[in-house]
DRENDO-1510 file (C-alpha; in Angstrom, 1 decimal, always signed):
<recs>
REC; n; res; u; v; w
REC; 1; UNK; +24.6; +27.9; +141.6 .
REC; 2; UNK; +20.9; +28.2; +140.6 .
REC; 3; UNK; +17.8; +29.5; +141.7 .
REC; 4; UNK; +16.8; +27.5; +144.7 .
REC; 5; UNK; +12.8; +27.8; +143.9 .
REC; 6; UNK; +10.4; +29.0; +141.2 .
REC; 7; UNK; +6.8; +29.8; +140.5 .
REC; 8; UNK; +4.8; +30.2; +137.2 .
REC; 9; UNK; +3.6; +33.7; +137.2 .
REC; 10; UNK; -0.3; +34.0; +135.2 .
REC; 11; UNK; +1.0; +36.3; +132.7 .
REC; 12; UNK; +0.8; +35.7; +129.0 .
REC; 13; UNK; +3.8; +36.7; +126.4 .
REC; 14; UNK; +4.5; +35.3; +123.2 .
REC; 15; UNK; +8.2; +34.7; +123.5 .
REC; 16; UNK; +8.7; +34.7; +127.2 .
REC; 17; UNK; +7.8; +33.0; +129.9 .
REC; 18; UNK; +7.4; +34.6; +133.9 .
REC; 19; UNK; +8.3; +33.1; +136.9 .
REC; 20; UNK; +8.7; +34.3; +140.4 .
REC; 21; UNK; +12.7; +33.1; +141.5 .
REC; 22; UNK; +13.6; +32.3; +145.1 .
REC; 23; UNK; +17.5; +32.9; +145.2 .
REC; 24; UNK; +20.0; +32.5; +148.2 .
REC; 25; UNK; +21.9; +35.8; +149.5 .
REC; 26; UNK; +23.6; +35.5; +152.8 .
REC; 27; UNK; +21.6; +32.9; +154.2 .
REC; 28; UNK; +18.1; +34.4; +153.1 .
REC; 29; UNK; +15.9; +34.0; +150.7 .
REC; 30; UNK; +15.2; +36.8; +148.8 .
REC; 31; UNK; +13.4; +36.8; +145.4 .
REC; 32; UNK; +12.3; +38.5; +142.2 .
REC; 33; UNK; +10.7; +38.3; +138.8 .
REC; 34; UNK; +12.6; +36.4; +136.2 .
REC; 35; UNK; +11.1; +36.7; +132.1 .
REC; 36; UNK; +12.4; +34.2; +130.5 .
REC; 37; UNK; +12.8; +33.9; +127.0 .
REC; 38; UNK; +11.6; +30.7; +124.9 .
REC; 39; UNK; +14.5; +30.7; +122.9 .
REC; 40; UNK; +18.3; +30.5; +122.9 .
REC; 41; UNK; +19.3; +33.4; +125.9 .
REC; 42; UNK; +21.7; +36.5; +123.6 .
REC; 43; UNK; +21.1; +38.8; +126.3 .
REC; 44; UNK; +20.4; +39.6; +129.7 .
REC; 45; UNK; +19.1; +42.8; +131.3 .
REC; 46; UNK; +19.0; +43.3; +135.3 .
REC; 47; UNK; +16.5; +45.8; +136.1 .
REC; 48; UNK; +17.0; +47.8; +139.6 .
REC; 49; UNK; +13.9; +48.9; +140.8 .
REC; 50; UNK; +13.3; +52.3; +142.4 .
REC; 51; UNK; +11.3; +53.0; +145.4 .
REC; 52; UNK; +11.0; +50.9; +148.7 .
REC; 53; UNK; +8.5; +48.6; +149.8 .
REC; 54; UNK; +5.2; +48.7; +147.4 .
REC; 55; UNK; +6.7; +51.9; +145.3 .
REC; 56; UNK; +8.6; +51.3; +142.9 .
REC; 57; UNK; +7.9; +47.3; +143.1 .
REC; 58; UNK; +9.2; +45.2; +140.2 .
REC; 59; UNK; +6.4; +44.9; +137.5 .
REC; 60; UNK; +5.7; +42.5; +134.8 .
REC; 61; UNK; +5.3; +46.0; +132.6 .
REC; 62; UNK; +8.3; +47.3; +133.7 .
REC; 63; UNK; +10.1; +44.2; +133.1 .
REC; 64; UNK; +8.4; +44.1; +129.1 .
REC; 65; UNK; +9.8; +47.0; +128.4 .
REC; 66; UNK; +12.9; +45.4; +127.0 .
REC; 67; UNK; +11.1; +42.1; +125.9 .
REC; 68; UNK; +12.6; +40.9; +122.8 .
REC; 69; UNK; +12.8; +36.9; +122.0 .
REC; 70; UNK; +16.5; +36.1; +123.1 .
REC; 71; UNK; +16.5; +38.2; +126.1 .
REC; 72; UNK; +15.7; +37.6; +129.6 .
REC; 73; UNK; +15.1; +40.1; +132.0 .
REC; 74; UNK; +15.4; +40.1; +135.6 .
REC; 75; UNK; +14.4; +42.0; +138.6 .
REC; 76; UNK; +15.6; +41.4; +142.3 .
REC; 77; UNK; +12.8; +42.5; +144.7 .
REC; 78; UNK; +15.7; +43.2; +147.5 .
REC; 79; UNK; +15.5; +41.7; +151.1 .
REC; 80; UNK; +12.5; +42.7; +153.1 .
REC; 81; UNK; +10.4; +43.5; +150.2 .
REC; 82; UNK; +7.7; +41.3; +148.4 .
REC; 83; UNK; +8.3; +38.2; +150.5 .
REC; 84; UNK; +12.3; +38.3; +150.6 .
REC; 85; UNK; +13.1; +37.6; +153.7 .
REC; 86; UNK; +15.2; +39.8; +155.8 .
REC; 87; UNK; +16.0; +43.9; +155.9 .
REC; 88; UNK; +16.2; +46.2; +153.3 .
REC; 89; UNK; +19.3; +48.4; +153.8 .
REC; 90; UNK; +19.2; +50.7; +151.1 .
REC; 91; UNK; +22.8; +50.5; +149.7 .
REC; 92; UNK; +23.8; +47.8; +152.4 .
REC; 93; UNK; +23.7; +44.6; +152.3 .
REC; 94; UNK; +20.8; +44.3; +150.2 .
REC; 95; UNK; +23.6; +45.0; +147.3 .
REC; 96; UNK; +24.8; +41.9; +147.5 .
REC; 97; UNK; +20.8; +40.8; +146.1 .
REC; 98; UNK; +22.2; +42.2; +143.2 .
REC; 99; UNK; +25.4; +40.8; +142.8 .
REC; 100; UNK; +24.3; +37.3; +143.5 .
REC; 101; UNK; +21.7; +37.6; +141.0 .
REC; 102; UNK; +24.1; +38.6; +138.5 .
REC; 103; UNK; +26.3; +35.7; +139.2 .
REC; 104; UNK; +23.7; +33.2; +139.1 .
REC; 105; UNK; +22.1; +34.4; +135.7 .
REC; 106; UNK; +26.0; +34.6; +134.2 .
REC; 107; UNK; +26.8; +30.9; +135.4 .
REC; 108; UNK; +23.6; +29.9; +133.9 .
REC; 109; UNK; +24.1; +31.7; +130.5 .
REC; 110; UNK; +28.1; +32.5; +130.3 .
REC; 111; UNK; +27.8; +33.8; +126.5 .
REC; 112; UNK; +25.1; +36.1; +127.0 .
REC; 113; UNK; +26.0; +40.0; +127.3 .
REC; 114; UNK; +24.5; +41.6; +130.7 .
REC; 115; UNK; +23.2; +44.6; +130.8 .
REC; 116; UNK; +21.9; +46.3; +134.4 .
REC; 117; UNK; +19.4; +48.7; +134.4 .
REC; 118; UNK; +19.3; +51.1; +137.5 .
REC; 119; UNK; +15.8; +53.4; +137.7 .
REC; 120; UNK; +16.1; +55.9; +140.0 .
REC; 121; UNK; +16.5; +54.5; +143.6 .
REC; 122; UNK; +18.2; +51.4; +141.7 .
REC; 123; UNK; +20.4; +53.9; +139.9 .
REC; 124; UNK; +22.9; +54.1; +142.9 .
REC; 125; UNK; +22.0; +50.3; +143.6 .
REC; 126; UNK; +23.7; +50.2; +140.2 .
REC; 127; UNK; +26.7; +52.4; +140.5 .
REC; 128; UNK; +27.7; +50.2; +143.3 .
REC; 129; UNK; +27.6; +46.9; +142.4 .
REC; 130; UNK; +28.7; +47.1; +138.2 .
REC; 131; UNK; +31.8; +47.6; +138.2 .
REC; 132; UNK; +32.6; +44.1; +140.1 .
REC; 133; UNK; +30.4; +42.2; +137.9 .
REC; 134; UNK; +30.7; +40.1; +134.7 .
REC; 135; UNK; +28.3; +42.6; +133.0 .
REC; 136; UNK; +28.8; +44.7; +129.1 .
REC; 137; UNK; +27.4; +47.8; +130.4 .
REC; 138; UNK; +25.5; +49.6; +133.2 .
REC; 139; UNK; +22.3; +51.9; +132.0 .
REC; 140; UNK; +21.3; +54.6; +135.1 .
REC; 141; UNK; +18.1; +56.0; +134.2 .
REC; 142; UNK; +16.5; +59.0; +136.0 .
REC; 143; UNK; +18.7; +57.4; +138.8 .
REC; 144; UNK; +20.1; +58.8; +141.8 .
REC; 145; UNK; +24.0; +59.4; +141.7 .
REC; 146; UNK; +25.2; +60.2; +144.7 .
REC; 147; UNK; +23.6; +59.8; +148.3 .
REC; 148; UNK; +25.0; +62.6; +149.7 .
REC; 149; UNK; +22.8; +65.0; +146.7 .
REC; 150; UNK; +19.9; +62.3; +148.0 .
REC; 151; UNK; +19.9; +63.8; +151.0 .
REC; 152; UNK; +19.9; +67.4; +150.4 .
REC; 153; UNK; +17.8; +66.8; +147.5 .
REC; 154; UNK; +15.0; +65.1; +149.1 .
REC; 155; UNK; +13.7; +66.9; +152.0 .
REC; 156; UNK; +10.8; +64.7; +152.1 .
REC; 157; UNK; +12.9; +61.5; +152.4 .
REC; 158; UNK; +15.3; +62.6; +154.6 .
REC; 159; UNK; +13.5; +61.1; +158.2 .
REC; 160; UNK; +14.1; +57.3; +156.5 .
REC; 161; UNK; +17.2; +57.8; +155.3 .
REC; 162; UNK; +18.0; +58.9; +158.9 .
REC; 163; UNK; +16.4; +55.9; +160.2 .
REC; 164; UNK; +18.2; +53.1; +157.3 .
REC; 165; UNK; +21.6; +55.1; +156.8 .
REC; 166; UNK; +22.2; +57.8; +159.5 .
REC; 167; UNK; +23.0; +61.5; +159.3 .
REC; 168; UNK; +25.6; +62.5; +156.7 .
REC; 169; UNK; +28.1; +64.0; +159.6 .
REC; 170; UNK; +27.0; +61.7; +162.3 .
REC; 171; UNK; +26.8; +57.9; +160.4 .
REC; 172; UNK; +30.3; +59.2; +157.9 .
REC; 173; UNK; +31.0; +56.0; +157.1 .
REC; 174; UNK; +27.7; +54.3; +156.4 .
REC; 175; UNK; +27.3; +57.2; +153.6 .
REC; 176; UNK; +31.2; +56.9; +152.7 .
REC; 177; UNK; +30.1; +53.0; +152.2 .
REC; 178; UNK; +27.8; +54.4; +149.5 .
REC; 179; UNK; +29.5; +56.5; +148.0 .
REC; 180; UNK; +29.7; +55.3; +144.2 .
REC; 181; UNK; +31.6; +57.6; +142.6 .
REC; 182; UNK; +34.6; +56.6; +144.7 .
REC; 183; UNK; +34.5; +53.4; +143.1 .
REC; 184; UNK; +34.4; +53.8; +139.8 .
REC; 185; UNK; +37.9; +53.3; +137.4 .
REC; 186; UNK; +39.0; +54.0; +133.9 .
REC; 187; UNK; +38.4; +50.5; +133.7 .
REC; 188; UNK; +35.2; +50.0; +134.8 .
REC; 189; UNK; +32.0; +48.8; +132.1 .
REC; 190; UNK; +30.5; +51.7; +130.0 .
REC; 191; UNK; +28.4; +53.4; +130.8 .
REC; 192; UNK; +24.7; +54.7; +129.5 .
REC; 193; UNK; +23.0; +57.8; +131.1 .
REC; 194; UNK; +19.3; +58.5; +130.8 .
REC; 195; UNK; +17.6; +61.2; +132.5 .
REC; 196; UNK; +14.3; +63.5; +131.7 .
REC; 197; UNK; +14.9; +67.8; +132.7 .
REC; 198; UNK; +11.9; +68.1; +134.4 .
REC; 199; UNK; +12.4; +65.3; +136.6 .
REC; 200; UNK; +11.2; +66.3; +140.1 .
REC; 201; UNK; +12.3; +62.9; +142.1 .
REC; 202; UNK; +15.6; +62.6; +141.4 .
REC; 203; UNK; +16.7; +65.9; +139.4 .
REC; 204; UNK; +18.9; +65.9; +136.1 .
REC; 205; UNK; +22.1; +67.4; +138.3 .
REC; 206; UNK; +22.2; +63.6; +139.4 .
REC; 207; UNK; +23.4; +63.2; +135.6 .
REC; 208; UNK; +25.1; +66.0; +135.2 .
REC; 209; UNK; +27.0; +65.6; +138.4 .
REC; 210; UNK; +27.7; +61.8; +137.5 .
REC; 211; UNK; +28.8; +62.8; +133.7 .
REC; 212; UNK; +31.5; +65.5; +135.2 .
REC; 213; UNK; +33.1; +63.0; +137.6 .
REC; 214; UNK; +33.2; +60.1; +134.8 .
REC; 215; UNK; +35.3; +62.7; +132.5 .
REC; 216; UNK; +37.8; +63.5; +135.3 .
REC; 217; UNK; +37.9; +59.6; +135.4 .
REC; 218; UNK; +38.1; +58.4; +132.0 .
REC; 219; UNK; +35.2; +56.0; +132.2 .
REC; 220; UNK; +33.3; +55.4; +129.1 .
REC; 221; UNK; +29.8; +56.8; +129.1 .
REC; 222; UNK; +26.9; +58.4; +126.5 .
REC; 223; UNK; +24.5; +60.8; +127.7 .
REC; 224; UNK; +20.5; +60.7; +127.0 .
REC; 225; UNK; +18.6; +63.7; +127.8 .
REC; 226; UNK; +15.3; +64.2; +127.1 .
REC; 227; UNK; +14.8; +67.9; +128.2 .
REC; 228; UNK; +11.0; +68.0; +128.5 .
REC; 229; UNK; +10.7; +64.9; +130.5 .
REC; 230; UNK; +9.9; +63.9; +133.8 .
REC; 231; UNK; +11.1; +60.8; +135.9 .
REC; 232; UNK; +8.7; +58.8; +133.8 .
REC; 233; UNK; +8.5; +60.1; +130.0 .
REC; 234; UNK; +5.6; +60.2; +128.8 .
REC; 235; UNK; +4.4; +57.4; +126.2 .
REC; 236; UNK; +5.7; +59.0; +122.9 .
REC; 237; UNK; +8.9; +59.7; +124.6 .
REC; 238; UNK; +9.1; +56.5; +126.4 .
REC; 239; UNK; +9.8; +54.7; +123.1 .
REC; 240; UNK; +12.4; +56.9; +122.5 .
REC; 241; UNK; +14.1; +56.4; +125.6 .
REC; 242; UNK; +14.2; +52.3; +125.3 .
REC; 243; UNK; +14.5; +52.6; +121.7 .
REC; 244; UNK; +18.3; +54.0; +122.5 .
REC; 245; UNK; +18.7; +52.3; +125.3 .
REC; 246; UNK; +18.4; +49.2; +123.2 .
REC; 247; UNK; +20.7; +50.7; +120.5 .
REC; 248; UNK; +22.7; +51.2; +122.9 .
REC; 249; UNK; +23.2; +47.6; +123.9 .
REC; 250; UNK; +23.8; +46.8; +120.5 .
REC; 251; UNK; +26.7; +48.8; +120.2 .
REC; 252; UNK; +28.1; +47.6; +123.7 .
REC; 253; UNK; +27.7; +43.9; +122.0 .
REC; 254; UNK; +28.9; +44.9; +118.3 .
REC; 255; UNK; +31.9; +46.4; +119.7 .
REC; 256; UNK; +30.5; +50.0; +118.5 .
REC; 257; UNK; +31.5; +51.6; +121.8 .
REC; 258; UNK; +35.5; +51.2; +122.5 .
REC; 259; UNK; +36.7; +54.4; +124.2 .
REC; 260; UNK; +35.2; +57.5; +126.3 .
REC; 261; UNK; +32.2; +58.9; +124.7 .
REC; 262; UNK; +29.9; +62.0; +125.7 .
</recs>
C-alpha cells in the first residue's frame, strides 16, 4: 500500500519537501499535496479542506501552517477536484479519499501519532471518518457539525446541496448517512474544537451544538474559542489558534489528555 505516483512540487522549505501524490480510492485516482519532512516522520497531520472545487483548494500555505521538521502533513484534494478523477459527493464516497489516505500514511509510518484536521467543510468530512481510523486525535476547526444545521444555516448553499445530497425530508437517508454525531462513542479519539464568534460561514452553534452532544456522550474533547474571530482569524490570532492546536497534539502524544475535558 503506497502512493501509486508522485510529483516534485516548486516550493522551497527548509525541512520539508512537496510533492503532488496520486493515491488509489475505489478504482480512481484521486490525489493531494503531501509535505514531507526531511527527517525521521514523529507526527502526521491530515488536513481536510473546506470549500468545493477551486474554494477552499489545498494550499502549500495552508499545509505550512503546522510545518515543524518531524512532521508531515497531508491534504486529499477529494475526487473530482484538482485532477482527481471522479465525483465529488460531499460526505459520500469521497470519504473514503480520506480514510485511504490515512491508511496509506499509517502503513508507511506505523509509530507516528496522526492527527486530522477538519476546516470548515472538512470539519464534518472529519467527524465522519475519525473515529474508524488509526489516528491520536481529530481537530474541527470553524467546521461544520452537523448537515442538517448546514442546511438551514446556509441559505446560499442550499441549491447544491439539493443537487449533491437531496432535500432533508425527501433524500432522509442520504443526510441520515451524514449524520456524524450518530456515530461518535465514548470510545472514539479526543477530540479538539476550534471555532472564531463572529464566524459568518459556518457559525460557532456548530461548536456549541457539537460540544453539548459529546457531553451527553462521554467523548473526550477541549474547546477553543476565540470570541472576536471570524472563520479565518486574523494574523495575531491565527498564531494563537495553531499555537494550541499544536499544544494540543502534544498532550494527545504525552498522554496529558486521558479522560473527558471541556
Amino acid at each position: 500500500m503506497d502512493f501509486t505516483n508522485k510529483k516534485r512540487m516548486p516550493v522551497e522549505a527548509k525541512w520539508h519537501i512537496f510533492e503532488e501524490v496520486t493515491y488509489q480510492v475505489d478504482g480512481l485516482k484521486v490525489r493531494g499535496l503531501l509535505m514531507l519532512p526531511k527527517q525521521t516522520v514523529k507526527r502526521i497531520v491530515i488536513y481536510l479542506r473546506g470549500g468545493k472545487g477551486q474554494v477552499g483548494k489545498v494550499r502549500t500555505g495552508r499545509l505550512m501552517q503546522f510545518a515543524d521538521p518531524q512532521t508531515l502533513v497531508f491534504g486529499p484534494y477529494y475526487r473530482g477536484n484538482n485532477g482527481s478523477e471522479g465525483k465529488d459527493e460531499f460526505y459520500g464516497a469521497d470519504l473514503h479519499d480520506v480514510t485511504e489516505a490515512v491508511r496509506i500514511l499509517h502503513q508507511l509510518y506505523p509509530e507516528a501519532a496522526i492527527h486530522m484536521v477538519g476546516f470548515s467543510r472538512g470539519g464534518l468530512q472529519g467527524l465522519l471518518t475519525f473515529q474508524d481510523l488509526p489516528v491520536s486525535s481529530y481537530i474541527i476547526w470553524g467546521g461544520v457539525s452537523d448537515i442538517y444545521l448546514m442546511y438551514e444555516e446556509r441559505v446560499d448553499l442550499r441549491g447544491m446541496l439539493k443537487r449533491m445530497v437531496g432535500h432533508p425530508k425527501k433524500q432522509a437517508d442520504a443526510y441520515h448517512k451524514r449524520d456524524a454525531i450518530s456515530q461518535i462513542t465514548a470510545s472514539s479519539p479526543p477530540i479538539l474544537i476550534v471555532h472564531g464568534g463572529q464566524d459568518k460561514q459556518v457559525g460557532i452553534h456548530n461548536a456549541h451544538y457539537l460540544a453539548d452532544q459529546l457531553d451527553k456522550i462521554g467523548t473526550t474533547y477541549r474547546t477553543f474559542y476565540q470570541m472576536n474571530e471570524g472563520h479565518v482569524p486574523r494574523p495575531f490570532a491565527l498564531t494563537n489558534t495553531l499555537s494550541n492546536i499544536r499544544q494540543w497534539m502534544t498532550d494527545i502524544e504525552t498522554g496529558a489528555i486521558e479522560s473527558h475535558e471541556s
